[in-house]
VEXDREN-2710 file (C-alpha; in Angstrom, 1 decimal):
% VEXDREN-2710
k/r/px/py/pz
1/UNK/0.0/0.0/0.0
2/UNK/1.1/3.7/-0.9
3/UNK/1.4/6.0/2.2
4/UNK/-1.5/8.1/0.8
5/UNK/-3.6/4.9/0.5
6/UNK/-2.3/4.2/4.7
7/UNK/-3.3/7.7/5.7
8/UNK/-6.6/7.5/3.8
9/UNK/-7.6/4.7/5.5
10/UNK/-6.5/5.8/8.9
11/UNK/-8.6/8.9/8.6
12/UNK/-11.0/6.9/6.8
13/UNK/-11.4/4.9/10.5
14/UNK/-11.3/8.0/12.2
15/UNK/-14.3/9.5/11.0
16/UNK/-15.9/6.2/11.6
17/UNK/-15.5/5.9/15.3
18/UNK/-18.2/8.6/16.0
19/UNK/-20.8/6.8/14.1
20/UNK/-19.9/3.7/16.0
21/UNK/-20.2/5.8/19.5
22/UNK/-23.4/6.3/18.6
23/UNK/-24.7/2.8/17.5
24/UNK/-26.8/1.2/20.2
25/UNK/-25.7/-1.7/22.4
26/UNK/-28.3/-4.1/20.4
27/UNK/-27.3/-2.8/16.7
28/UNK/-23.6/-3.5/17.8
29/UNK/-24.9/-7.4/18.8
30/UNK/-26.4/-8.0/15.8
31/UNK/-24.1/-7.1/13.6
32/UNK/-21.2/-9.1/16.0
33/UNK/-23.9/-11.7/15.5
34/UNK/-23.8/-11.3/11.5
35/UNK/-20.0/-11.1/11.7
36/UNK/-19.9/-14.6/13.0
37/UNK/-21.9/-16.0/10.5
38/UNK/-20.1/-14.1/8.2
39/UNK/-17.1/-15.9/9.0
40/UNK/-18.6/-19.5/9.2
41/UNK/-20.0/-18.9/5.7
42/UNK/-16.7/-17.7/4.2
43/UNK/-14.2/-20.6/6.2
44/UNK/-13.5/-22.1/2.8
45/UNK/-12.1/-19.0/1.4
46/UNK/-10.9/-18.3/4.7
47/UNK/-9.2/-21.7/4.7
48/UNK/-7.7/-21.3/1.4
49/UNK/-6.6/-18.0/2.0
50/UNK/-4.8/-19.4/5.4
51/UNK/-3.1/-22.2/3.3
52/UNK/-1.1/-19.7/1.5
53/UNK/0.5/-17.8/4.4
54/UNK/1.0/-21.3/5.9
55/UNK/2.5/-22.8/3.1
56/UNK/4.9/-19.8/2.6
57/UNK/6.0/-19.8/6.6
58/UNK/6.9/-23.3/6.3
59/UNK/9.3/-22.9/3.5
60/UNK/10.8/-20.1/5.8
61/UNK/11.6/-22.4/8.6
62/UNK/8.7/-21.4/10.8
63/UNK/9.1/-22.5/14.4
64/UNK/6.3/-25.3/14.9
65/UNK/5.0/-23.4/17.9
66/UNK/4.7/-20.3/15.5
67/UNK/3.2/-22.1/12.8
68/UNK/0.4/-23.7/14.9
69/UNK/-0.5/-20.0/15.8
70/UNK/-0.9/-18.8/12.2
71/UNK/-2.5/-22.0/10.9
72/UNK/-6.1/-22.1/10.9
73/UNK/-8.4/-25.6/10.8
74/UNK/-12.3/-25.5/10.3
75/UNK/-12.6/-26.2/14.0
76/UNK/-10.3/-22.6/14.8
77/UNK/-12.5/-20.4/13.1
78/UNK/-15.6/-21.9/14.6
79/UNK/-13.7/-21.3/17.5
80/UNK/-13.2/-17.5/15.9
81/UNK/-16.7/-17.3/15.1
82/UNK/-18.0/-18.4/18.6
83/UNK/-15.5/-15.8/20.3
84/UNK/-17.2/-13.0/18.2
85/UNK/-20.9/-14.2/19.5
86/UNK/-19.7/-14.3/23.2
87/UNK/-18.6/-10.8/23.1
88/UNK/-21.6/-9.7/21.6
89/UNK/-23.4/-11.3/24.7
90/UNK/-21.2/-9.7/27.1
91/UNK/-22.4/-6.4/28.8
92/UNK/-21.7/-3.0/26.7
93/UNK/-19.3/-1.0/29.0
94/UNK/-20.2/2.1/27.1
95/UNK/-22.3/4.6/28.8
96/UNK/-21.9/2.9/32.5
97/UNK/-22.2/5.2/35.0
98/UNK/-19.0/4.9/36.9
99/UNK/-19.5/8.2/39.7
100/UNK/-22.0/10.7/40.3
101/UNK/-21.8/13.5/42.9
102/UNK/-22.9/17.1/43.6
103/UNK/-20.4/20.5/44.5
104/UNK/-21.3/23.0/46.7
105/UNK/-21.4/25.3/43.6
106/UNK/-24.6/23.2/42.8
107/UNK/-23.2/21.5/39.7
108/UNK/-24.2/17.9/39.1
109/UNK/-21.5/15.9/37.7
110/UNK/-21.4/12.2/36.7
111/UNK/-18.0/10.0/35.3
112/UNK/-19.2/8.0/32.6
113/UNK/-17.2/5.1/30.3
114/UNK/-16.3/6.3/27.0
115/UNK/-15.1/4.5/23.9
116/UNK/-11.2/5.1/23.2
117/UNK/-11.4/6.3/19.9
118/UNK/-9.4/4.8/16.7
119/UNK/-7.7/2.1/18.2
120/UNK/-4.4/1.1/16.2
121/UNK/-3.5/-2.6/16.4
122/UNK/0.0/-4.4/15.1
123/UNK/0.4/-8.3/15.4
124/UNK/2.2/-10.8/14.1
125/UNK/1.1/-14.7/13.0
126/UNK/-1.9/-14.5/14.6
127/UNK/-5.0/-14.3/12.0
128/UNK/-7.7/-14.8/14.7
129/UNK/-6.6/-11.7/16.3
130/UNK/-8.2/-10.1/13.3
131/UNK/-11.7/-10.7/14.5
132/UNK/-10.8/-10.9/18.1
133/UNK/-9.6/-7.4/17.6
134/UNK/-12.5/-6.2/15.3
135/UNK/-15.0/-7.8/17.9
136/UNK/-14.0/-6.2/21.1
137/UNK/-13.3/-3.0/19.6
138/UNK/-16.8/-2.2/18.0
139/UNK/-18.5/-3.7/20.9
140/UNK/-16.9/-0.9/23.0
141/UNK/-17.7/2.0/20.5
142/UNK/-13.9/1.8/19.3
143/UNK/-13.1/1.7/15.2
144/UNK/-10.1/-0.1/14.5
145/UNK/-7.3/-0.1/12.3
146/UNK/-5.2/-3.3/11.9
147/UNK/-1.7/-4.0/11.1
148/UNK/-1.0/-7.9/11.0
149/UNK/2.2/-9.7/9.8
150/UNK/3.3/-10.5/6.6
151/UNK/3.0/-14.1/7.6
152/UNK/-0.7/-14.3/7.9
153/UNK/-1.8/-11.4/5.2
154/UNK/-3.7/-13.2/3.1
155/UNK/-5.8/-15.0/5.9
156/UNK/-6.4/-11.3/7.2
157/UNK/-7.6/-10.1/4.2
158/UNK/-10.0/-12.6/3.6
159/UNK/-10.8/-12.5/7.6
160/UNK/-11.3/-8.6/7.3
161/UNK/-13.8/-9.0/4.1
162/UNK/-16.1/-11.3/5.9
163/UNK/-16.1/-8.9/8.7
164/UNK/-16.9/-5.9/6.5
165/UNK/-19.8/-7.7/4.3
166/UNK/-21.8/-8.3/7.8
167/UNK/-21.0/-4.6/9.0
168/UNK/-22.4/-3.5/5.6
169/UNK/-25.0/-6.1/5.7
170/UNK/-25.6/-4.3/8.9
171/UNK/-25.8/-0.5/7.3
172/UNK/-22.7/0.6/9.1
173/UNK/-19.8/2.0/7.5
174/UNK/-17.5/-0.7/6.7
175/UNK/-14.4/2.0/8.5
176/UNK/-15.3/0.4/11.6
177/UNK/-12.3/-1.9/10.5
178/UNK/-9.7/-1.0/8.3
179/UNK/-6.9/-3.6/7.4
180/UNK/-3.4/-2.2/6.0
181/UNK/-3.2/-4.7/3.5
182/UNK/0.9/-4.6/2.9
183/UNK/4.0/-6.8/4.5
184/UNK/6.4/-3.3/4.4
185/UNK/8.2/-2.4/7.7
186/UNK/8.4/0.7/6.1
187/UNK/4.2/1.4/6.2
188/UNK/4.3/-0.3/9.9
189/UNK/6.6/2.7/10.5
190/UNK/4.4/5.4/8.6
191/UNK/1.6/3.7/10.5
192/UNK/2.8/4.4/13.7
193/UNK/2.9/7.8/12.8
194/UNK/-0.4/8.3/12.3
195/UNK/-1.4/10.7/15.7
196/UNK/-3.6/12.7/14.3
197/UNK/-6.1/9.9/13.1
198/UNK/-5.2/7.0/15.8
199/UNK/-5.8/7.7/19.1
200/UNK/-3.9/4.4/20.8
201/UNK/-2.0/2.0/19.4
202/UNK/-2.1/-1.9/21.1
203/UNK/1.3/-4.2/19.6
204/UNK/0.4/-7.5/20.1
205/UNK/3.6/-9.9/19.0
206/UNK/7.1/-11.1/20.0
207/UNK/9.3/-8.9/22.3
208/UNK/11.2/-7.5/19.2
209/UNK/7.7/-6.6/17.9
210/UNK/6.7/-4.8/20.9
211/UNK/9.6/-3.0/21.4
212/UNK/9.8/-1.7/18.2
213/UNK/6.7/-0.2/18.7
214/UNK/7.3/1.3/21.6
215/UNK/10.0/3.2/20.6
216/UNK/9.0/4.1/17.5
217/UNK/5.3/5.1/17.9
218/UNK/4.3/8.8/18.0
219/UNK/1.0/7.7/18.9
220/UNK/0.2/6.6/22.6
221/UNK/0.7/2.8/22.9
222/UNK/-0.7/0.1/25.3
223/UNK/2.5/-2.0/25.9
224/UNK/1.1/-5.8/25.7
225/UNK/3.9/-8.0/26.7
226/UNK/5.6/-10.9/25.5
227/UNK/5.7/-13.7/27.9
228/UNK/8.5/-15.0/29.8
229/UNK/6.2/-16.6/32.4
230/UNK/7.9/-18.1/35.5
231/UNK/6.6/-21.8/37.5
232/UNK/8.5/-21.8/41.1
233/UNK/8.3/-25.2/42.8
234/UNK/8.4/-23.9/46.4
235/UNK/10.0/-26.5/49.1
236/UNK/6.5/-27.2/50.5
237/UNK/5.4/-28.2/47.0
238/UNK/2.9/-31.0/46.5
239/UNK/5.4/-32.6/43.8
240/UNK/2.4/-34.9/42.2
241/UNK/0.2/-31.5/41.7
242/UNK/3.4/-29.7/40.4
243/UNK/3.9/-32.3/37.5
244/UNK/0.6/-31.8/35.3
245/UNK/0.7/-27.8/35.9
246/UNK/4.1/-27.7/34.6
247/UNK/3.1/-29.9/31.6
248/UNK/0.1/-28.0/30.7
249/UNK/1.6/-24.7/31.0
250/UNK/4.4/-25.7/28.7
251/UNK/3.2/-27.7/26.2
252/UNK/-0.2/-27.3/25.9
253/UNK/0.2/-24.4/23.6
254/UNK/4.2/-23.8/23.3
255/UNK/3.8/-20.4/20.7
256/UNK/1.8/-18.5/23.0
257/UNK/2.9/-15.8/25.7
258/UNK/1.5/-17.5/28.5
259/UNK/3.7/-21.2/28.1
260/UNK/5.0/-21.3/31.1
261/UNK/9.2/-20.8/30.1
262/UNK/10.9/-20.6/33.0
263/UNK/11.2/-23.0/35.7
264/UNK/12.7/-22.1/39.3
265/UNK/13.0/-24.9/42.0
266/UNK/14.1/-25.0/46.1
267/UNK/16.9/-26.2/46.8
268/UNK/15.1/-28.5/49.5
269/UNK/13.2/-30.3/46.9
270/UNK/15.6/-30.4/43.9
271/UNK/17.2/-34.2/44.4
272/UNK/13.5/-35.6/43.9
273/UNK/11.8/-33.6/41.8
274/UNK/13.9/-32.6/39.2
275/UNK/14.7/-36.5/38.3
276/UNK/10.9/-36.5/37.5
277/UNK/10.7/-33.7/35.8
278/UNK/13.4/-35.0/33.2
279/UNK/11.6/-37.9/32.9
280/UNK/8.6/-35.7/32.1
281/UNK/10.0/-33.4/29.7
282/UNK/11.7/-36.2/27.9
283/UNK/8.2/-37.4/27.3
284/UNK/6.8/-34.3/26.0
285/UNK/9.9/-33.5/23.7
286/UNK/10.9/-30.5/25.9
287/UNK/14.9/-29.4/26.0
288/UNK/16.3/-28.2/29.3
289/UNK/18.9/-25.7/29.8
290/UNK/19.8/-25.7/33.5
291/UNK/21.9/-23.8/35.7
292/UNK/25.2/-25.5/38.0
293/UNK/23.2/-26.3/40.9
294/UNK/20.2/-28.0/38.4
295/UNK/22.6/-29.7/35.9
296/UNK/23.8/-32.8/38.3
297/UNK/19.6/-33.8/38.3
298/UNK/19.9/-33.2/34.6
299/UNK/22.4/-34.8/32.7
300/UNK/21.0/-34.3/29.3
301/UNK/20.4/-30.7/30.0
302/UNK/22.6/-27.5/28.3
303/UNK/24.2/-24.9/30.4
304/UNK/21.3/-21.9/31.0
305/UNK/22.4/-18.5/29.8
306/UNK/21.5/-15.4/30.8
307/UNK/19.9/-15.3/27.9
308/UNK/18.3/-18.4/28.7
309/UNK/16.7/-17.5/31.6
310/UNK/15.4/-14.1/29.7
311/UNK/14.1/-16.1/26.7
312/UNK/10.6/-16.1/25.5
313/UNK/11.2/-19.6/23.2
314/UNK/7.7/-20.2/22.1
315/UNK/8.9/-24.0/21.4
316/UNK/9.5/-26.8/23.8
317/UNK/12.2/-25.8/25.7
318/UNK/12.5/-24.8/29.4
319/UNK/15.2/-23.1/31.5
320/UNK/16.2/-24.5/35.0
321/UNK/17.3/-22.3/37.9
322/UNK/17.5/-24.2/41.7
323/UNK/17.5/-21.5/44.5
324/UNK/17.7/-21.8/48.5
325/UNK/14.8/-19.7/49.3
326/UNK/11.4/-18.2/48.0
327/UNK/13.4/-14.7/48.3
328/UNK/16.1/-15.5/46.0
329/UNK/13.2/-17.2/43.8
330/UNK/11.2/-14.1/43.8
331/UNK/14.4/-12.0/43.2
332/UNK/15.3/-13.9/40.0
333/UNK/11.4/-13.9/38.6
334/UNK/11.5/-10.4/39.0
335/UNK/15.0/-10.2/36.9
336/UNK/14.2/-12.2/33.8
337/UNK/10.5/-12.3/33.7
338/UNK/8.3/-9.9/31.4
339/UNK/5.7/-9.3/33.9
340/UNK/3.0/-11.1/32.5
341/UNK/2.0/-14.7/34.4
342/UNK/4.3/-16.2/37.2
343/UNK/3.2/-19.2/39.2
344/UNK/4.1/-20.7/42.9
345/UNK/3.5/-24.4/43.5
346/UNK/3.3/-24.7/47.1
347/UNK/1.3/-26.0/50.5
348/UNK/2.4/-23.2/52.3
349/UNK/-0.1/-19.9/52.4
350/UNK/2.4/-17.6/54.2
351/UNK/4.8/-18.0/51.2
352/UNK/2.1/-18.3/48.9
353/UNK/1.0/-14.9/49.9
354/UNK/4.7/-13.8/50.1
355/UNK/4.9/-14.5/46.3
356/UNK/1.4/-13.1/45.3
357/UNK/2.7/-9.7/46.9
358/UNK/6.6/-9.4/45.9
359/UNK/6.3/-11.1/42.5
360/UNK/5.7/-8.2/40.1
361/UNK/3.5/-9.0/36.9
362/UNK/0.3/-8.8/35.9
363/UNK/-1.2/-12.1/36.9
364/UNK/0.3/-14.2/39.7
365/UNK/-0.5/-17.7/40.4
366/UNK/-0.7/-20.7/43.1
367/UNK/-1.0/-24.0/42.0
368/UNK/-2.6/-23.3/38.8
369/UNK/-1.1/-22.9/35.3
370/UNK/-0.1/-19.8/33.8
371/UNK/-2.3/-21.1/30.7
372/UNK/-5.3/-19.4/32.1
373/UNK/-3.9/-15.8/31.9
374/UNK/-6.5/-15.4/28.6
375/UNK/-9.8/-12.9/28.5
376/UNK/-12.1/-15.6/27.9
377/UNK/-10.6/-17.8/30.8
378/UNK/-11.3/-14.8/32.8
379/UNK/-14.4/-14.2/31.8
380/UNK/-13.8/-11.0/30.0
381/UNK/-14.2/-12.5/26.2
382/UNK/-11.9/-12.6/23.6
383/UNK/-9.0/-10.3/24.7
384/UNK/-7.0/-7.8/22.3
385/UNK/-4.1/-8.3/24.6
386/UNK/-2.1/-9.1/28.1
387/UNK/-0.8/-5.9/29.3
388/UNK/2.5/-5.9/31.4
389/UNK/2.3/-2.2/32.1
390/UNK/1.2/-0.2/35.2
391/UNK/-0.8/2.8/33.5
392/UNK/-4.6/2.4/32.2
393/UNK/-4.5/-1.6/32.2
394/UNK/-3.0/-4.2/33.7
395/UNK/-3.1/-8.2/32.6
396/UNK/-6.3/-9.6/30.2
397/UNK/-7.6/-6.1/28.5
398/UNK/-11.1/-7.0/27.7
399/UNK/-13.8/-4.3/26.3
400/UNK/-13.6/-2.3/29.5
401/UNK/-10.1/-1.9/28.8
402/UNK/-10.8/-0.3/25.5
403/UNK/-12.7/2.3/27.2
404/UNK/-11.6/5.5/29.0
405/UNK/-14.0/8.4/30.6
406/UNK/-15.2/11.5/30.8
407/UNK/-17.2/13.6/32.9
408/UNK/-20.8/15.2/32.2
409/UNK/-21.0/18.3/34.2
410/UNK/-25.1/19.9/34.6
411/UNK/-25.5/23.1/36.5
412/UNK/-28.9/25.6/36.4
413/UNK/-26.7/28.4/36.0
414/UNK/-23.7/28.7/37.7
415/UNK/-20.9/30.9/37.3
416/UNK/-17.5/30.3/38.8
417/UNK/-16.5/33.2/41.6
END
């Protein structure tokens, strides 16, 4: 796409979001509603189009746990489809009354949730994030612009079409979503300048994704964070609960950024347990990389790196670390991690609270896996990302998270003195 053609659309989906503000909470369902049928009806061109990207990442060496993100089966985009019609039951956040209260100057004023605008959105390899995105935004008053990858452009363009035909099926603009159809760094770049159109930009991707965004954006982002997600087997551990959390959270899903990466163990515990967890891993196809004090357990295992422990592998492959208390434990989470999901396995609740208060990320865990750091596990819906940051929102960012406020001030009169 040209940079005229970029800009066009961008103020294209600018104009857009006021219409959508004002679209009530039922014409917003139905058309979510038509958007999921939308996208059953199209799955063979979806499919098709899905095929391409995936045939091309293959023949670039894709990663296996990459790959299974971008492919898409007829089962996925039912899966899509159904994630679209559970937003559109979930309540609309727009308009709630969030504080009312009178001033002795006898104005009236009431805080109310309001839609964030134009929300820019960059991703990579992920083509359901395409409707995901789409769904959550317009459901919360929001247009959206979309930036996916070059590996899945083709499945977003025919994702984005489906979308489109049930918005104009609907008699809404077709704005609502706009899809920068192009694989060019250089018009990710020119997107991200785009400040007078966009009003927030959410990067949802690899670290190297999100940090380029970061730094390069001139628009205000919404840092969503990779996921170097921590598992600490504390020396009060029940070992035969540990196991199947550890499993789950690492290969369930190994391209995703709550895989568990990371594994820290006591000291106290580290002569039985980490026997059985080689065994385990060896089962699974999982590669250790271990520190000194870890290795002896582990003969198979490579030396850990500090880059190692830092590492968000999205592939089966863990990094070992045995410490000799839950402070050193907590001490090295809070170096490596990305503050996004951290778990404690333990019997103990004073160290389990001690690690829910000193462990710094978004979502913190005891005995359960890090798997369930997703919007609809939490209730929220499909999710347009897990934010690591402190400012606005913090873990799943579901459509309250899209919203901000603003204040409706009534007087009979008044003048300020």
């Amino acid at each position: 796409m040209s940079m005229e053609s970029i800009k066009e659309l961008c103020r294209k989906g600018a104009e857009a979001k006021f219409s959508i503000q004002g679209l009530s909470a039922d014409a917003k369902n139905e058309a979510l509603l038509r958007a999921a049928d939308a996208l059953l009806r199209d799955s063979d061109i979806i499919l098709r189009a899905n095929a391409i990207d995936c045939e091309k990442a293959e023949k670039a060496g894709m990663s296996s746990g990459l790959l299974d993100r971008l492919r898409l089966t007829e089962a996925r985009i039912r899966q899509i489809a159904k994630g679209v019609k559970e937003v559109s039951l979930l309540p609309d956040p727009v308009g709630e009354l969030l504080e009312e209260f009178d001033r002795p100057s006898g104005i009236h004023i009431r805080k109310v949730r309001v839609p964030l605008g134009c929300i820019g959105i960059i991703y990579e390899s992920r083509p359901n994030v395409t409707a995901d995105a789409f769904a959550l935004c317009f459901k919360s008053g929001n247009s959206c612009i979309l930036k996916g990858g070059s590996d899945c452009l083709h499945s977003n363009i025919a994702i984005a079409a489906s979308l489109k035909s049930a918005l104009k099926d609907c008699g809404i603009t077709e704005d609502a979503v706009g899809l920068i159809e192009s694989a060019n760094r250089a018009d990710t770049n020119f997107f991200m300048q785009q400040r007078e159109y966009i009003d927030v930009l959410i990067p949802r991707g690899s670290a190297g994704l999100i940090r380029a965004v970061v730094e390069g954006s001139r628009i205000p982002v919404i840092e969503t964070g990779s996921g170097n997600c921590h598992i600490y087997i504390d020396r009060d551990a029940d070992l035969e609960k540990a196991m199947p959390i550890i499993i789950n959270a690492k290969t369930q899903r190994t391209g995703v950024c709550n895989a568990a990466e990371s594994l820290v163990v006591h000291k106290d515990i580290a002569e039985k347990f980490l026997p059985m967890l080689r065994s385990a891993m060896e089962r699974c196809g999982v590669s250790l990389f271990a520190d000194s004090l870890s290795i002896p357990y582990l003969p198979l295992a490579g030396e850990a790196t500090e880059e190692d422990f830092a590492a968000e592998y999205l592939d089966l492959k863990l990094s070992v670390k045995t410490v000799s208390s839950v402070r050193e434990a907590i001490d090295h989470i809070n170096r490596y991690h990305t503050k996004h999901s951290d778990c404690i396995i333990t019997e103990n609740p004073e160290t389990a609270e001690q690690f829910l208060k000193e462990v710094d990320s978004a979502c913190v865990y005891v005995n359960a896996s890090t798997r369930f750091t997703d919007g609809f596990e939490f209730g929220f819906g499909a999710e347009i990302g897990i934010s690591t940051q402190m400012l606005h929102a913090r873990g799943p960012m579901g459509l309250r998270e899209l919203t901000s406020y603003k204040y409706l001030v009534t007087g009979t009169g008044q003048i300020r003195k």
